[in-house]
Every structure is written in C-alpha cells, then in structure tokens.
N, C-alpha and C positions, 0 to 999 in steps of 0.2 A: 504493500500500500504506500503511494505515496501521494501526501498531502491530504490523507484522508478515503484518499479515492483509489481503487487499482489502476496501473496505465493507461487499459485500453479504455478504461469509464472516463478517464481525466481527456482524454484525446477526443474521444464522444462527444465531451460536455465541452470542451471548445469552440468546436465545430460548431456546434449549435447555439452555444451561447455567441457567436460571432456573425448567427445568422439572422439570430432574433434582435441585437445590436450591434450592426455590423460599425467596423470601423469606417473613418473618412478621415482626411488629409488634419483634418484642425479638433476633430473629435472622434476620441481614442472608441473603439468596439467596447463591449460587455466585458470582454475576460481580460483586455488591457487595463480597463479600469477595475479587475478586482474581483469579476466576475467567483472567480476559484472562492473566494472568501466568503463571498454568499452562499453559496452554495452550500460549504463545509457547515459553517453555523442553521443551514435551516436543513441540513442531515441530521445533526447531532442532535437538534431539538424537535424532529420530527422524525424521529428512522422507521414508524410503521406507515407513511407515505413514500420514503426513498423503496424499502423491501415492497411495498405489494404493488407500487406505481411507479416510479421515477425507472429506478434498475432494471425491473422485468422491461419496460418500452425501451429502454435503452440498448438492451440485447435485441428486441425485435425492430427497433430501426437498421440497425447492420443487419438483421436477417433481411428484408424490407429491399435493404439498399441493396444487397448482394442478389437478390431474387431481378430486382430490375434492370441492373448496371452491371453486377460482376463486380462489384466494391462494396466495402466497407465505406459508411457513410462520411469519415474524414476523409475518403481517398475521394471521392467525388467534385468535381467541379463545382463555384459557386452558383452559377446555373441548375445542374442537375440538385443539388443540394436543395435551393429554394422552393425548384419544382415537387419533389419527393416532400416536402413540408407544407407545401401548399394543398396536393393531396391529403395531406395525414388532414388538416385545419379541415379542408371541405367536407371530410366523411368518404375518403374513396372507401370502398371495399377491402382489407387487405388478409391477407392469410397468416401470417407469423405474428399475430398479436394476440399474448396471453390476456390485455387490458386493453381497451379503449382506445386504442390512436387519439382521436381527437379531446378525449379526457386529461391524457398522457401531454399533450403537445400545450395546451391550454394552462396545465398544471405547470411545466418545467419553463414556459415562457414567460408564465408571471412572476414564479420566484426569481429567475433572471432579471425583468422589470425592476421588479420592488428592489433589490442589488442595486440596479444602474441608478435609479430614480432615489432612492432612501437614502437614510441617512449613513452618512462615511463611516460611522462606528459601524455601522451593519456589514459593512464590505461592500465594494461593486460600485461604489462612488466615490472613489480615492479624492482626497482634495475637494470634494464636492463640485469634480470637473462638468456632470451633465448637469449642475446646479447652475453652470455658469452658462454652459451652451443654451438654456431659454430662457437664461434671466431673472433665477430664482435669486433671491436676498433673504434668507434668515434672521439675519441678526440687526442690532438699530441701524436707521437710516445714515446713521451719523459715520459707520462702517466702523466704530469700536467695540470694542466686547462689553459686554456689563453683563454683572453680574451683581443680583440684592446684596445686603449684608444678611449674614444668618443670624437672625434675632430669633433665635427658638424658643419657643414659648413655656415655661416652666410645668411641667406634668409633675403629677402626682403617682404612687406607685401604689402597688395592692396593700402593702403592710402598713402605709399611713390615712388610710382610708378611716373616718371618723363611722359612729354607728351610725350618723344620725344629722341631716341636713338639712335648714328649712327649706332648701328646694333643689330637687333630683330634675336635672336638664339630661333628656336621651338623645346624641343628636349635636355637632359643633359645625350644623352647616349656618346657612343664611338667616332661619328663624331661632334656632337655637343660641346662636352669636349673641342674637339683640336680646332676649328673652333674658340670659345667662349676665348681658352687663347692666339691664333696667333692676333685675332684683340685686344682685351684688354691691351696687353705686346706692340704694335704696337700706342697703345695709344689712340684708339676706344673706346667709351665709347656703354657701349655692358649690353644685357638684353635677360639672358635666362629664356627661358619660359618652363616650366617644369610639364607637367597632373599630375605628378604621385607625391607621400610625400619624403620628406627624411625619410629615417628607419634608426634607429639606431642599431646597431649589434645585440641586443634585440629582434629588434621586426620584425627580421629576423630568425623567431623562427625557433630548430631542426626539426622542423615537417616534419616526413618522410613520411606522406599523403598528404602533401602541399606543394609543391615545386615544381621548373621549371622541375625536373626530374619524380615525380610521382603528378599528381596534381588532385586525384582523387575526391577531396573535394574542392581547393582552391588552390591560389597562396599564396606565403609567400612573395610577393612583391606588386601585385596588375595587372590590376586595381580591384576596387571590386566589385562582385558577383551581384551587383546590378546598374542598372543605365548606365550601359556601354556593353551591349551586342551587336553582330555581327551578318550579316548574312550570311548563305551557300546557295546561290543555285543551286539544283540538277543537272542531267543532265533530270531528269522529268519536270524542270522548277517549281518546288515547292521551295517557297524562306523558308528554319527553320533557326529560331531564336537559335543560339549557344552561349554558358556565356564563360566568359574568363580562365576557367578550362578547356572546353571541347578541342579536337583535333583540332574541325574543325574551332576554334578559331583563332587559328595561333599565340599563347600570343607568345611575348618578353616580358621581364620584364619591365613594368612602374614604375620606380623610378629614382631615382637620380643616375647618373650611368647606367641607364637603364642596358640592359644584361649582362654588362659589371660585374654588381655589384655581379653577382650570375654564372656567366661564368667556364666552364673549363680553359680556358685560353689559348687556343691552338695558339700561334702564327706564321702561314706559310704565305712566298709570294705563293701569283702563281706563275704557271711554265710562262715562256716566253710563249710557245705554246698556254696559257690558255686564252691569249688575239687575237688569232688568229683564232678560233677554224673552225670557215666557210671556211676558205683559207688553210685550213689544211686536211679539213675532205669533205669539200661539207657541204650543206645544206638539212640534213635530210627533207621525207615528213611531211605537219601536222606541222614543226617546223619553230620556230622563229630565227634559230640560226643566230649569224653575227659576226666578228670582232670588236673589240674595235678599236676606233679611236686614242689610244694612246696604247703604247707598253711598255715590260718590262724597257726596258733603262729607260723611261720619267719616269718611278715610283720607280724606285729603288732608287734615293738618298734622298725618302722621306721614303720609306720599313726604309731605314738608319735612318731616322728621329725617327720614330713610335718605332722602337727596341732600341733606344736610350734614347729618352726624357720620350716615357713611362715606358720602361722599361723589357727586355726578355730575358731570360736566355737559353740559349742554347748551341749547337757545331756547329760554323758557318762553320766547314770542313766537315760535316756531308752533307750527300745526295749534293754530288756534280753535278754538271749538270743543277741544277733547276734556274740558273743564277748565275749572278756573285756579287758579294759583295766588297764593299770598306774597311770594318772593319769587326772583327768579334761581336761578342754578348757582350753587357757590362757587363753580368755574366755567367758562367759557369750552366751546365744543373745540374739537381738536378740527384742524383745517379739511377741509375737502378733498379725497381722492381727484385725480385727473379721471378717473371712472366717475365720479360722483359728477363731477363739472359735465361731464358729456353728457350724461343721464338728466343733470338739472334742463338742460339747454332741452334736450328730448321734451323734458315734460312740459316746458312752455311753450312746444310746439301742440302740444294736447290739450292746451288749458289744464295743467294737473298743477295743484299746488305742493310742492315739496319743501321737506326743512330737514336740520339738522339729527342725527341720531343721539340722544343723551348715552352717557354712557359711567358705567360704574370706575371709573378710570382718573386718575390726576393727569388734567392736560398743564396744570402746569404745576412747580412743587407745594407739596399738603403736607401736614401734620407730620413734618420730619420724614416723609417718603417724597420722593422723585418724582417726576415728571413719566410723560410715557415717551417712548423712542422709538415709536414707530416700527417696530420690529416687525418682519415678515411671519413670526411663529406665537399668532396670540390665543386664537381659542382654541383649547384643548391642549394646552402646556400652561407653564407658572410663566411668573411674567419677570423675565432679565435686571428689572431696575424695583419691583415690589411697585410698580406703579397701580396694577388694580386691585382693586377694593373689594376687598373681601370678608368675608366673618372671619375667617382667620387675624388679619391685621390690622383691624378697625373696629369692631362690638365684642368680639372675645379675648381681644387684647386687654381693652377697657377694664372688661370685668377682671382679667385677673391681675392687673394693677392694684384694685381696690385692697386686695389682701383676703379680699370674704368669698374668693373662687378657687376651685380648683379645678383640674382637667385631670383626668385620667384615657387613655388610648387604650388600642387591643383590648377593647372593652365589651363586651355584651349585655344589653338589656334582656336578658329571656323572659322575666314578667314581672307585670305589676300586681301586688299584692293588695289588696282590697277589703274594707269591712262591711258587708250587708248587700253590697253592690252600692254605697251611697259616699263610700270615703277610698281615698289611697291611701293604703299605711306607710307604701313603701315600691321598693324596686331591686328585682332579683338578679344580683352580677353574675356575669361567667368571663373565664378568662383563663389561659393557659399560661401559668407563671412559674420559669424556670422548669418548664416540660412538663410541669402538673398542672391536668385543669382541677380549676378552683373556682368555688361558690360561696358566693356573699349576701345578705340581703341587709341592702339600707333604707333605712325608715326615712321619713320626707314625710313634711306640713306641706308641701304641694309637690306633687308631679308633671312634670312637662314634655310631652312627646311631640320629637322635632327631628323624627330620624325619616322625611320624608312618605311620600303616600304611600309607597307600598311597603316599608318595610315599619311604619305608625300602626298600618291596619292588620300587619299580620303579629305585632308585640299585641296590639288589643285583643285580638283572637285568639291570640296564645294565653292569657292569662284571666283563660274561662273560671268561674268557681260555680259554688254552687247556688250563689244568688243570681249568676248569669253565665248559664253553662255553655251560649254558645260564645260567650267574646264581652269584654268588655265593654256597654255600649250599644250593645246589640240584640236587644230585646224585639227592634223592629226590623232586625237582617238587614241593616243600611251600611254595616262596618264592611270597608271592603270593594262598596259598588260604586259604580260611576267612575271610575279609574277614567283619567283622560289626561293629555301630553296637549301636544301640537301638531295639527297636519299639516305639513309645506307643501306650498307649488310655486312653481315659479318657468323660469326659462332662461337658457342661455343664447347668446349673442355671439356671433363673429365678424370681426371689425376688420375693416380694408388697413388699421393702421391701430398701434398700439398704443392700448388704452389702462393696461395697469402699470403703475409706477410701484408698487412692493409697499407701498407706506398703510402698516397695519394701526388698528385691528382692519381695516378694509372699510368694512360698514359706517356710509358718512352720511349716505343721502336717501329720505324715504317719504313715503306716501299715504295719505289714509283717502285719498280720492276713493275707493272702493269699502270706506268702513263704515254700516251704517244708512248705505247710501235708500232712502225709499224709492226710488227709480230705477234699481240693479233687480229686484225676484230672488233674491238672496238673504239669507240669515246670515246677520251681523256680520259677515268679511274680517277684514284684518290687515295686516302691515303688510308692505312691500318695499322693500330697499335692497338696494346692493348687497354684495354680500362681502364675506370676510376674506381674506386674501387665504389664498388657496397653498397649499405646500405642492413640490411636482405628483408626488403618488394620487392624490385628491384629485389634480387635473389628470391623470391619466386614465385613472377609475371614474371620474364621474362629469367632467367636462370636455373632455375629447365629443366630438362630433361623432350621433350614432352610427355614421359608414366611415368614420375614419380609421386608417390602418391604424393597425396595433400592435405591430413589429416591423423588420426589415429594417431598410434607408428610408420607405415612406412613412413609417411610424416615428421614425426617431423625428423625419422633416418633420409631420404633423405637431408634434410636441414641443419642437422649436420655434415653428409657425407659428402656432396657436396660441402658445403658454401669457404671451402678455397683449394679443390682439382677444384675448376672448373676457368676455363683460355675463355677469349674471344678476340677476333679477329675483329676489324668490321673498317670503316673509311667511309668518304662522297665519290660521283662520281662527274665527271663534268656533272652537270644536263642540258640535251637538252631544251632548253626553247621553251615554248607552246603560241603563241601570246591569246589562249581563259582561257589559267592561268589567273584569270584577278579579279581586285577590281575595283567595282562602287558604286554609293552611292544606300543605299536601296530606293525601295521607298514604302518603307510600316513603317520602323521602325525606332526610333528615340532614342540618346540617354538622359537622363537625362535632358539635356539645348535644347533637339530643336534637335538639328543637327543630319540627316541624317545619320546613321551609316553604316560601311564598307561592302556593301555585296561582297563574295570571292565566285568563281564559278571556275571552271576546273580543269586537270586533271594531270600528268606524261603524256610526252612525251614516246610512247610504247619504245623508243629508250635506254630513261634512264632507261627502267625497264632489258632491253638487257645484259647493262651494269653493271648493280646491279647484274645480276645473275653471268657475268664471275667473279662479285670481290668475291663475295659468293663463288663461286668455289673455289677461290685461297685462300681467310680464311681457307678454310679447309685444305688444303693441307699445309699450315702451322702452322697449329693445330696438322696433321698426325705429319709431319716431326721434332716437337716440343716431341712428345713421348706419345699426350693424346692417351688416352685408347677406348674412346667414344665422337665421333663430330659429332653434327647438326647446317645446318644451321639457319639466319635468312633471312627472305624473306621479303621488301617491298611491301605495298600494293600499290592499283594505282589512289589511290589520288590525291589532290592538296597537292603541298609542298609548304610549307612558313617557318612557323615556329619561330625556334631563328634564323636561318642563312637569311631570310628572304631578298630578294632582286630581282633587275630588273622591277621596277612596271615606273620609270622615265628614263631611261637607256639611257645614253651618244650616241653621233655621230655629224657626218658632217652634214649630210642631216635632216633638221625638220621635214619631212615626215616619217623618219625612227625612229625620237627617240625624247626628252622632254626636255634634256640639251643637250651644246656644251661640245667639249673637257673637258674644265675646270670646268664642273660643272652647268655653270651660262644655265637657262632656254631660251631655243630659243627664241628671240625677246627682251628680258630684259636687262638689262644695271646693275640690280642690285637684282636681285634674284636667289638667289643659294640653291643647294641641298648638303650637306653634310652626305650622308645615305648609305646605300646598295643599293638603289633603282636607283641608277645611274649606275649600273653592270651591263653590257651588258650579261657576264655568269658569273657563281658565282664560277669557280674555281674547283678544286677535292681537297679542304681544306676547313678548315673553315679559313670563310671572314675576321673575326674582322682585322688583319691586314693589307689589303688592305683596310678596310671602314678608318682608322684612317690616311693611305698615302694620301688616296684619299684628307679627310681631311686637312691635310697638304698644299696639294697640290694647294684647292679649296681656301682657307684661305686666300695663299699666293698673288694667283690672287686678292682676294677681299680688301686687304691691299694693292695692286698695283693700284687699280682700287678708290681709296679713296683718 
C-alpha cells in the first residue's frame, strides 16, 4: 500500500480524478491540487463506502475499459477516457459491474469535488488554489486574519452544583440567554443547564462539509454523531432512525449560544398582521392556524428591548408599515452589496419598495466587541472578530457577571419533576463525568425550558407523572403539535457581468412588496432579499444552473463563470401550521442515558406550498427586472419543517384546550414553569424568528421576576 491506497487503485484514482478536474495551463487538475489527500481522509472515515462502492467500480472500470479498448483505464486516451465516463454518467448498459456505474461515478466525483472545492484542511485545495480560480474570499475584506479573543465563559462543574436554585434555565441559546440574565441582574440566583460544550472559535472549525449550512458529514457545533439520534416517522408509519447531520433531523445548533452562535443574524419583528393571521385570512383546511393571544403593541417595547441590549444594526425608516417603533436601531446597517445595489435599481424598475436588512451584528464597535469584517464565511461558522451577537456574548455573559449565575455544559435535562401537576419542584440532570454517567436532581422556585421546540416538547413529554401521564402540559394532547420552521422559495439569477463582490454576511437588501399584500390570493407571504454569500461547495451543490456540467473543463469553466456573475433571491413564508406536524417520544429508540428520543412525523401544510410558489414567482421577476440574463427557480419540497427557525410544538393562548402556555409564557396550571423558546409561536412569522424568541424572552423573564 502506498499512500493508503495499493498502486494500481492510486493510478485509477488519478486518472479519474484528472478527468473529473482536469488540469489547465493556470489551474492545477484535482490530484495536482491534492486530490490523493481527499481521498485518503474520506476512506478512512468512511471504509464501508470505499469496500462495497468506491473499490468494487474501480476494478470494474478496468474490466469496462479493457472489455472496450484493450486497456486498462489509465492507459486510455483522454478522449476515450471521457467517453467510457460519459457512458458510465448516462446509464449505458455494462457487464462487469458488481455496483451501479452511475451510482459508483456520481459517488467518486463528488468526493473529488468536495476535495477541489472544500476547505484546504480537507485536502484537494492546496492553498485554497480553486478558491482563487472563481473568486472565492473567506476571510475579512480587509484580507487580514482575525481572529476573537477567547473570552470563555466561566462553567460550572458536576461537584459544585448547589441543591437548590431559585431558577433552573434548560437551554443557553437565544431565549435562555435573556431569560438567565433578566433573573440573575434581578438578583435570582439562576443555573443554566446546557446538553451541548462550549467551542471555542477553534473548534468551530472552517469546515465547509460540516456546518449548519452544508452538513453533509457532520455538525461543527454538535450534538455528536453518536449517542443522540432522532426519529422520523413516515407517512407509511415506519419509525427510521435519523443522526443529527441528516435533514430529517431538524438540528439547531447544541452549544453554548445554541443557533445563535452560528446564525445569519437576520433580525425582523413581525408584521402586526403576523399575530392575527386566523382573523385575517380564515382558517385554512387540514390546518392549525389561530391568532396569538397577544399582539404587536404588547411586544414591541420588548422588539425595543432585544434590538437594544443585544444588539442590531439597521435603518429603523426602512420598510415602513411593519409597525411602529419608539427608537431607531443603536447602529447603522452595514453598506450594501454590489448585488444589493443591482437588485435595489431592479426593484424601482417594478415599483417595489426595498430597505435595508437589520441585523444581529456590530456594524461598527459595541460593548468592547469589534466591528464586522465582512468576511466571506458568516452563517453557519463563529464569527472571526466576535462581531455577532449572540446569547453567548451579550445576555449570558451578562448574567454571569452578576455572580448569581452559573453554566454548567454536557449537560442533560431528562425531566422535570412536578407536584400535583400544579408546581415544578425541580429538574432531573444527566451527564457523563469522568466516564460515569451520573444523576442529579435540582430543586428550583421556577423552571425554564429554552432548549428549543422540539427538544422543550419532548423534556415535557418525558416527565409524565401521575397527575399527567401523558407529558407535562398535556392534558389537551397540544404538547408536541404544530411543529413548524420556515418554507423558502426563491430563484437564482445569471448575470452577463459580475455581481458578487464577497462582502458578507451577503444579505443587504429586501422586500415585503408580497407581505400581506390583499390583492396577491395568498396567506400572509413573507420576506425576500438577497441572500448570504455562498462558500464554493454551496455554489456547486445548489446554485450551479440545473443543465450545467458538473465535471470535466466544462464544469470547472461553469464554476469559474458563474461563481460571482450568479445573484439569488429567496426569503421564508408565513408557514400554515399543521396540528399532525408533531414531536412524540419514540418508543422504540433511546438516547445514550435512557431517554426516549424525539420522534418528528408530518408534513407542509398544501397551503404553505401555494404560497412558496407565488414568492418563487416574484424572485424571479426581480431577478428579470435586476438585468440577469438567465433565472430559475427554487422549489420546496413537502416535508416536515422545523429546522433552525424551529417552533410552535408548546404555542401560547387563552384557552388550555387550545394551547400548552398562557399569554406570558408560564404552562397552563403552573405557578412556576415557563417556556422561553420558539415553541411558544403560535405562527412563526414570514421572517426569521430569533427576534421575536428573544422579546418573547424578555417578556416571559419579566413576569417571572414579578412573580418571585
């Protein structure tokens, strides 16, 4: 063996790695740049794909090639070589294949890809040479390095754990943050409980295979790959086991900061209508739609709160109509892409009115954190200079300043302990310390679940008793249903001249001409803007043009072509909520400690797919009216949505029969258990939530400091 691989495999894998990225005078082939290194790294970490797939086609390419030529496939001409591949791609018929040709060719071309295209730690992009060849920029515009300072946040460990806290926080993302520093600074002695590790900037690695945005191997936050799996069940009623990579997963980021920490940062209210939506529109069939039991007014001088104390930079004159405002934004928006500029000018060709994107980010320096830098790598990685604002570095810093907080990590809530069904006495730990798992239960004058919709409603469901055997809350079977994310649509654009200049987060310039609108036959619509600046793999998987080559010299052009002439358009809808959307505990699978894991079962509301298509439409037509040359859309499928935007599983109301909390948060019948999550959303908005889940916050906090 050498280099991992026997001779004649390594010879193989040349060959064809040289076909799929062939060299040119100024930019080096696949295995010039590294190819071999890719390779070896995704054998070593995947050898039951190299054994039953990769290997076996490898020896039936040479049988293949020798069947048609009288050669072994290195010995072949580049011609014949291309040819004999180009069969394998279309599905010819062949004889000497133990696997698939086309399965086989499709497989060994895109771990090649991901090589040439990924990140230089991976192999196969030495120098980040094919980085350079389409104009990719990672790092600040400014072309220095930066890097945060590591301010790591003081944790707590299992053996200084107190019996006894006036308030158990489950949960250190976006509403757990504010939650944990409203009672802390109020003088509450406060203990959050946190599944996931703190990462430090490091170990929030560039891995453009592994992240909240492409996560085709792994998460770069967690949970991890093993020990915490989920499950989907079908509409066949077959329950499959899904890992926290996959789709039907539904990850938000588990860490410290949770989504917050790896987020775009988009910060919108909803529209005043967005809390209405039943009393506006009717109540579609199939659907769960309702009104919120509190309105824009009650949330806005907490909207004030959240764009304040965390932190958003924006044009509070921008997109007028969407409510009213006391103050404007405590910073200024960050300038406008050369994509945004083109797009603006598009839409005053439409009559569309557009404005700036607010955003959870320091556009210029804040509270002892830095500015942003424009950096080509913002959502779904940590941010190079700590410029976004997060529950990590901004409300649970706070709180544990005060001296009256603490953090605990590799933490598990597995249940909340209960008297009568009417009080929380407390909250059950788990946790693996020094290779023992180990169990704790700590008492708490209030509880607060903030660990997100669906893993809020499967803690509630997990700690049945015998005043409420099926769940926490769930005397009217409401725990769990209406699960609902965000559906996107949108379109991309190809432009005679180029239109991305690399200056992130991307997202400058958007729309609500379709929010709302009574002349559209559509329920409540939603946002449209540009989007976030794309890393190569992103554009190669999901903005390439649907007939565009996808190897050879005409792949490699198209990627070079393309990468900064192509412009997209897409935004969330206000998703119709489906009462059979829904998270229950499985009963077949368990996680690592015992505990029953999430199973998620249902589908899109046909409504919101309605709706996806008119905003699809309208991307396009402002794609035309922008001057690209060639547009297609994107189409949602008709799945369950959850996701990052994740919410509505314990959804606020009057009535206990209809919903899991009161106005303020606190769980029907409780006196002292509150929800601080998305999962309290009755509907989730045609934005993205983070700033409503943080007012809410606010909001929920303030009661429970009242109520102390």
């Amino acid at each position: 063996m050498e280099h991992g691989f026997e001779e004649a495999a390594r010879i193989g894998l040349k060959a064809i790695a040289d076909r799929i990225v062939p060299g040119e005078e100024e930019w080096p082939s696949a295995w010039q740049a590294g190819a071999l290194t890719a390779l070896e790294r995704h054998a070593a970490s995947h050898p039951d794909v190299w054994q039953s797939l990769i290997m076996p086609g490898l020896k039936a390419l040479d049988a293949e090639s020798v069947s048609r030529y009288g050669r072994p496939f290195a010995a072949l001409s580049v011609d014949e070589q291309e040819r004999l591949l180009a069969a394998l791609r279309d599905g010819d018929e062949q004889r000497h294949w133990p696997v698939s040709p086309a399965a086989w060719l499709t497989q060994l071309s895109t771990i090649l890809i991901e090589g040439y295209y990924g990140s230089p730690e991976q192999g196969g992009n030495q120098d980040g040479v094919s980085w350079r060849m389409i104009g990719y920029r990672p790092g600040p515009a400014n072309g220095e390095t930066a890097r945060p300072p590591e301010t790591a946040l003081p944790l707590t460990d299992w053996e200084s754990l107190a019996d006894h806290y006036d308030a158990v926080v489950i949960g250190a993302g976006a509403g757990g943050s504010v939650a944990a520093a409203e009672l802390a600074e109020a003088g509450m002695r406060v203990l959050v409980v946190e599944r996931g590790s703190w990462l430090t900037y490091e170990q929030i690695a560039r891995d453009h295979l592994r992240n909240h945005r492409l996560s085709h191997y792994g998460h770069n936050t967690g949970p991890s790959p093993t020990g915490h799996p989920r499950t989907f069940l079908g509409p066949d009623g077959i329950e499959r086991i899904t890992a926290p990579h996959e789709g039907d997963y539904h990850n938000n980021a588990m860490t410290v900061g949770g989504g917050t920490r790896v987020y775009g940062a988009q910060a919108w209210r909803f529209h005043p209508d967005d809390f209405r939506m039943a009393s506006r529109y009717g109540v579609p069939e199939g659907s769960s739609l309702a009104d919120w039991p509190i309105g824009y007014d009650e949330l806005a001088p907490y909207y004030d709160r959240a764009e304040w104390e965390v932190g958003v930079c924006g044009d509070g004159d921008a997109h007028p109509g969407r409510g009213s405002r006391a103050r404007p934004y405590p910073m200024p928006p960050l300038s406008r892409t050369r994509e945004a500029e083109r797009l603006a000018a598009g839409a005053i060709k439409l009559g569309w009115e557009v404005g700036a994107v607010p955003l959870l980010i320091n556009s210029v320096p804040r509270h002892g954190r830095a500015a942003c830098v424009r950096c080509g790598e913002c959502i779904g990685f940590a941010c190079p200079t700590d410029a976004k604002n997060g529950g990590h570095n901004t409300m649970l810093a706070r709180a544990l300043a005060t001296g009256n907080c603490e953090l605990i990590c590799d933490t598990l809530a597995e249940r909340i302990e209960t008297e009568r069904g009417r009080r929380a006495t407390g909250v059950r730990l788990v946790s693996e310390v020094g290779g023992v798992v180990r169990r704790r239960l700590i008492q708490a004058t209030h509880v607060i679940a903030a660990a997100g919709a669906i893993e809020s409603a499967r803690l509630l469901l997990h700690s049945a008793s015998d005043a409420e055997p099926h769940g926490i809350g769930n005397r009217s079977g409401q725990v769990g249903r209406h699960l609902q994310g965000h559906v996107y649509a949108g379109a991309f654009g190809l432009f005679d001249e180029p239109v991305q200049d690399g200056l992130g987060p991307g997202v400058s310039v958007a729309t609500f001409r379709h929010e709302h609108r009574r002349d559209s036959g559509i329920l409540g619509g939603g946002l449209l803007a540009n989007e976030f600046t794309r890393t190569p793999l992103i554009h190669w998987y999901r903005a390439l043009a649907p007939d565009a080559p996808r190897w050879g010299l005409a792949g490699k052009a198209a990627m070079r072509e393309s990468y900064l002439r192509t412009g997209q358009i897409q935004g969330p809808i206000q998703e119709i909520p489906a009462p059979d959307a829904q998270v229950r505990l499985s009963p077949t699978v368990k996680d690592r400690f015992g505990m029953p894991v999430a199973m998620l079962s249902g589908q899109v509301h046909r409504e919101s797919l309605r709706v996806a298509s008119y905003h699809g439409e309208q991307a396009e037509r402002w794609l035309w009216a922008a001057g690209a040359s060639r547009v297609w859309r994107t189409r949602p499928g008709g799945g369950l949505s959850g996701g990052q935007h994740q919410a509505g599983t314990l959804r606020m109301g009057d009535d206990p029969a209809s919903s899991v909390t009161d106005p303020t948060g606190r769980v029907h019948g409780y006196d002292n258990l509150w929800i601080c999550d998305g999962s309290v959303h009755v509907t989730n908005g045609g934005v993205n939530p983070v700033l409503t889940i943080l007012a809410l916050a606010f909001r929920t906090a303030g009661q429970i400091v009242r109520h102390s």
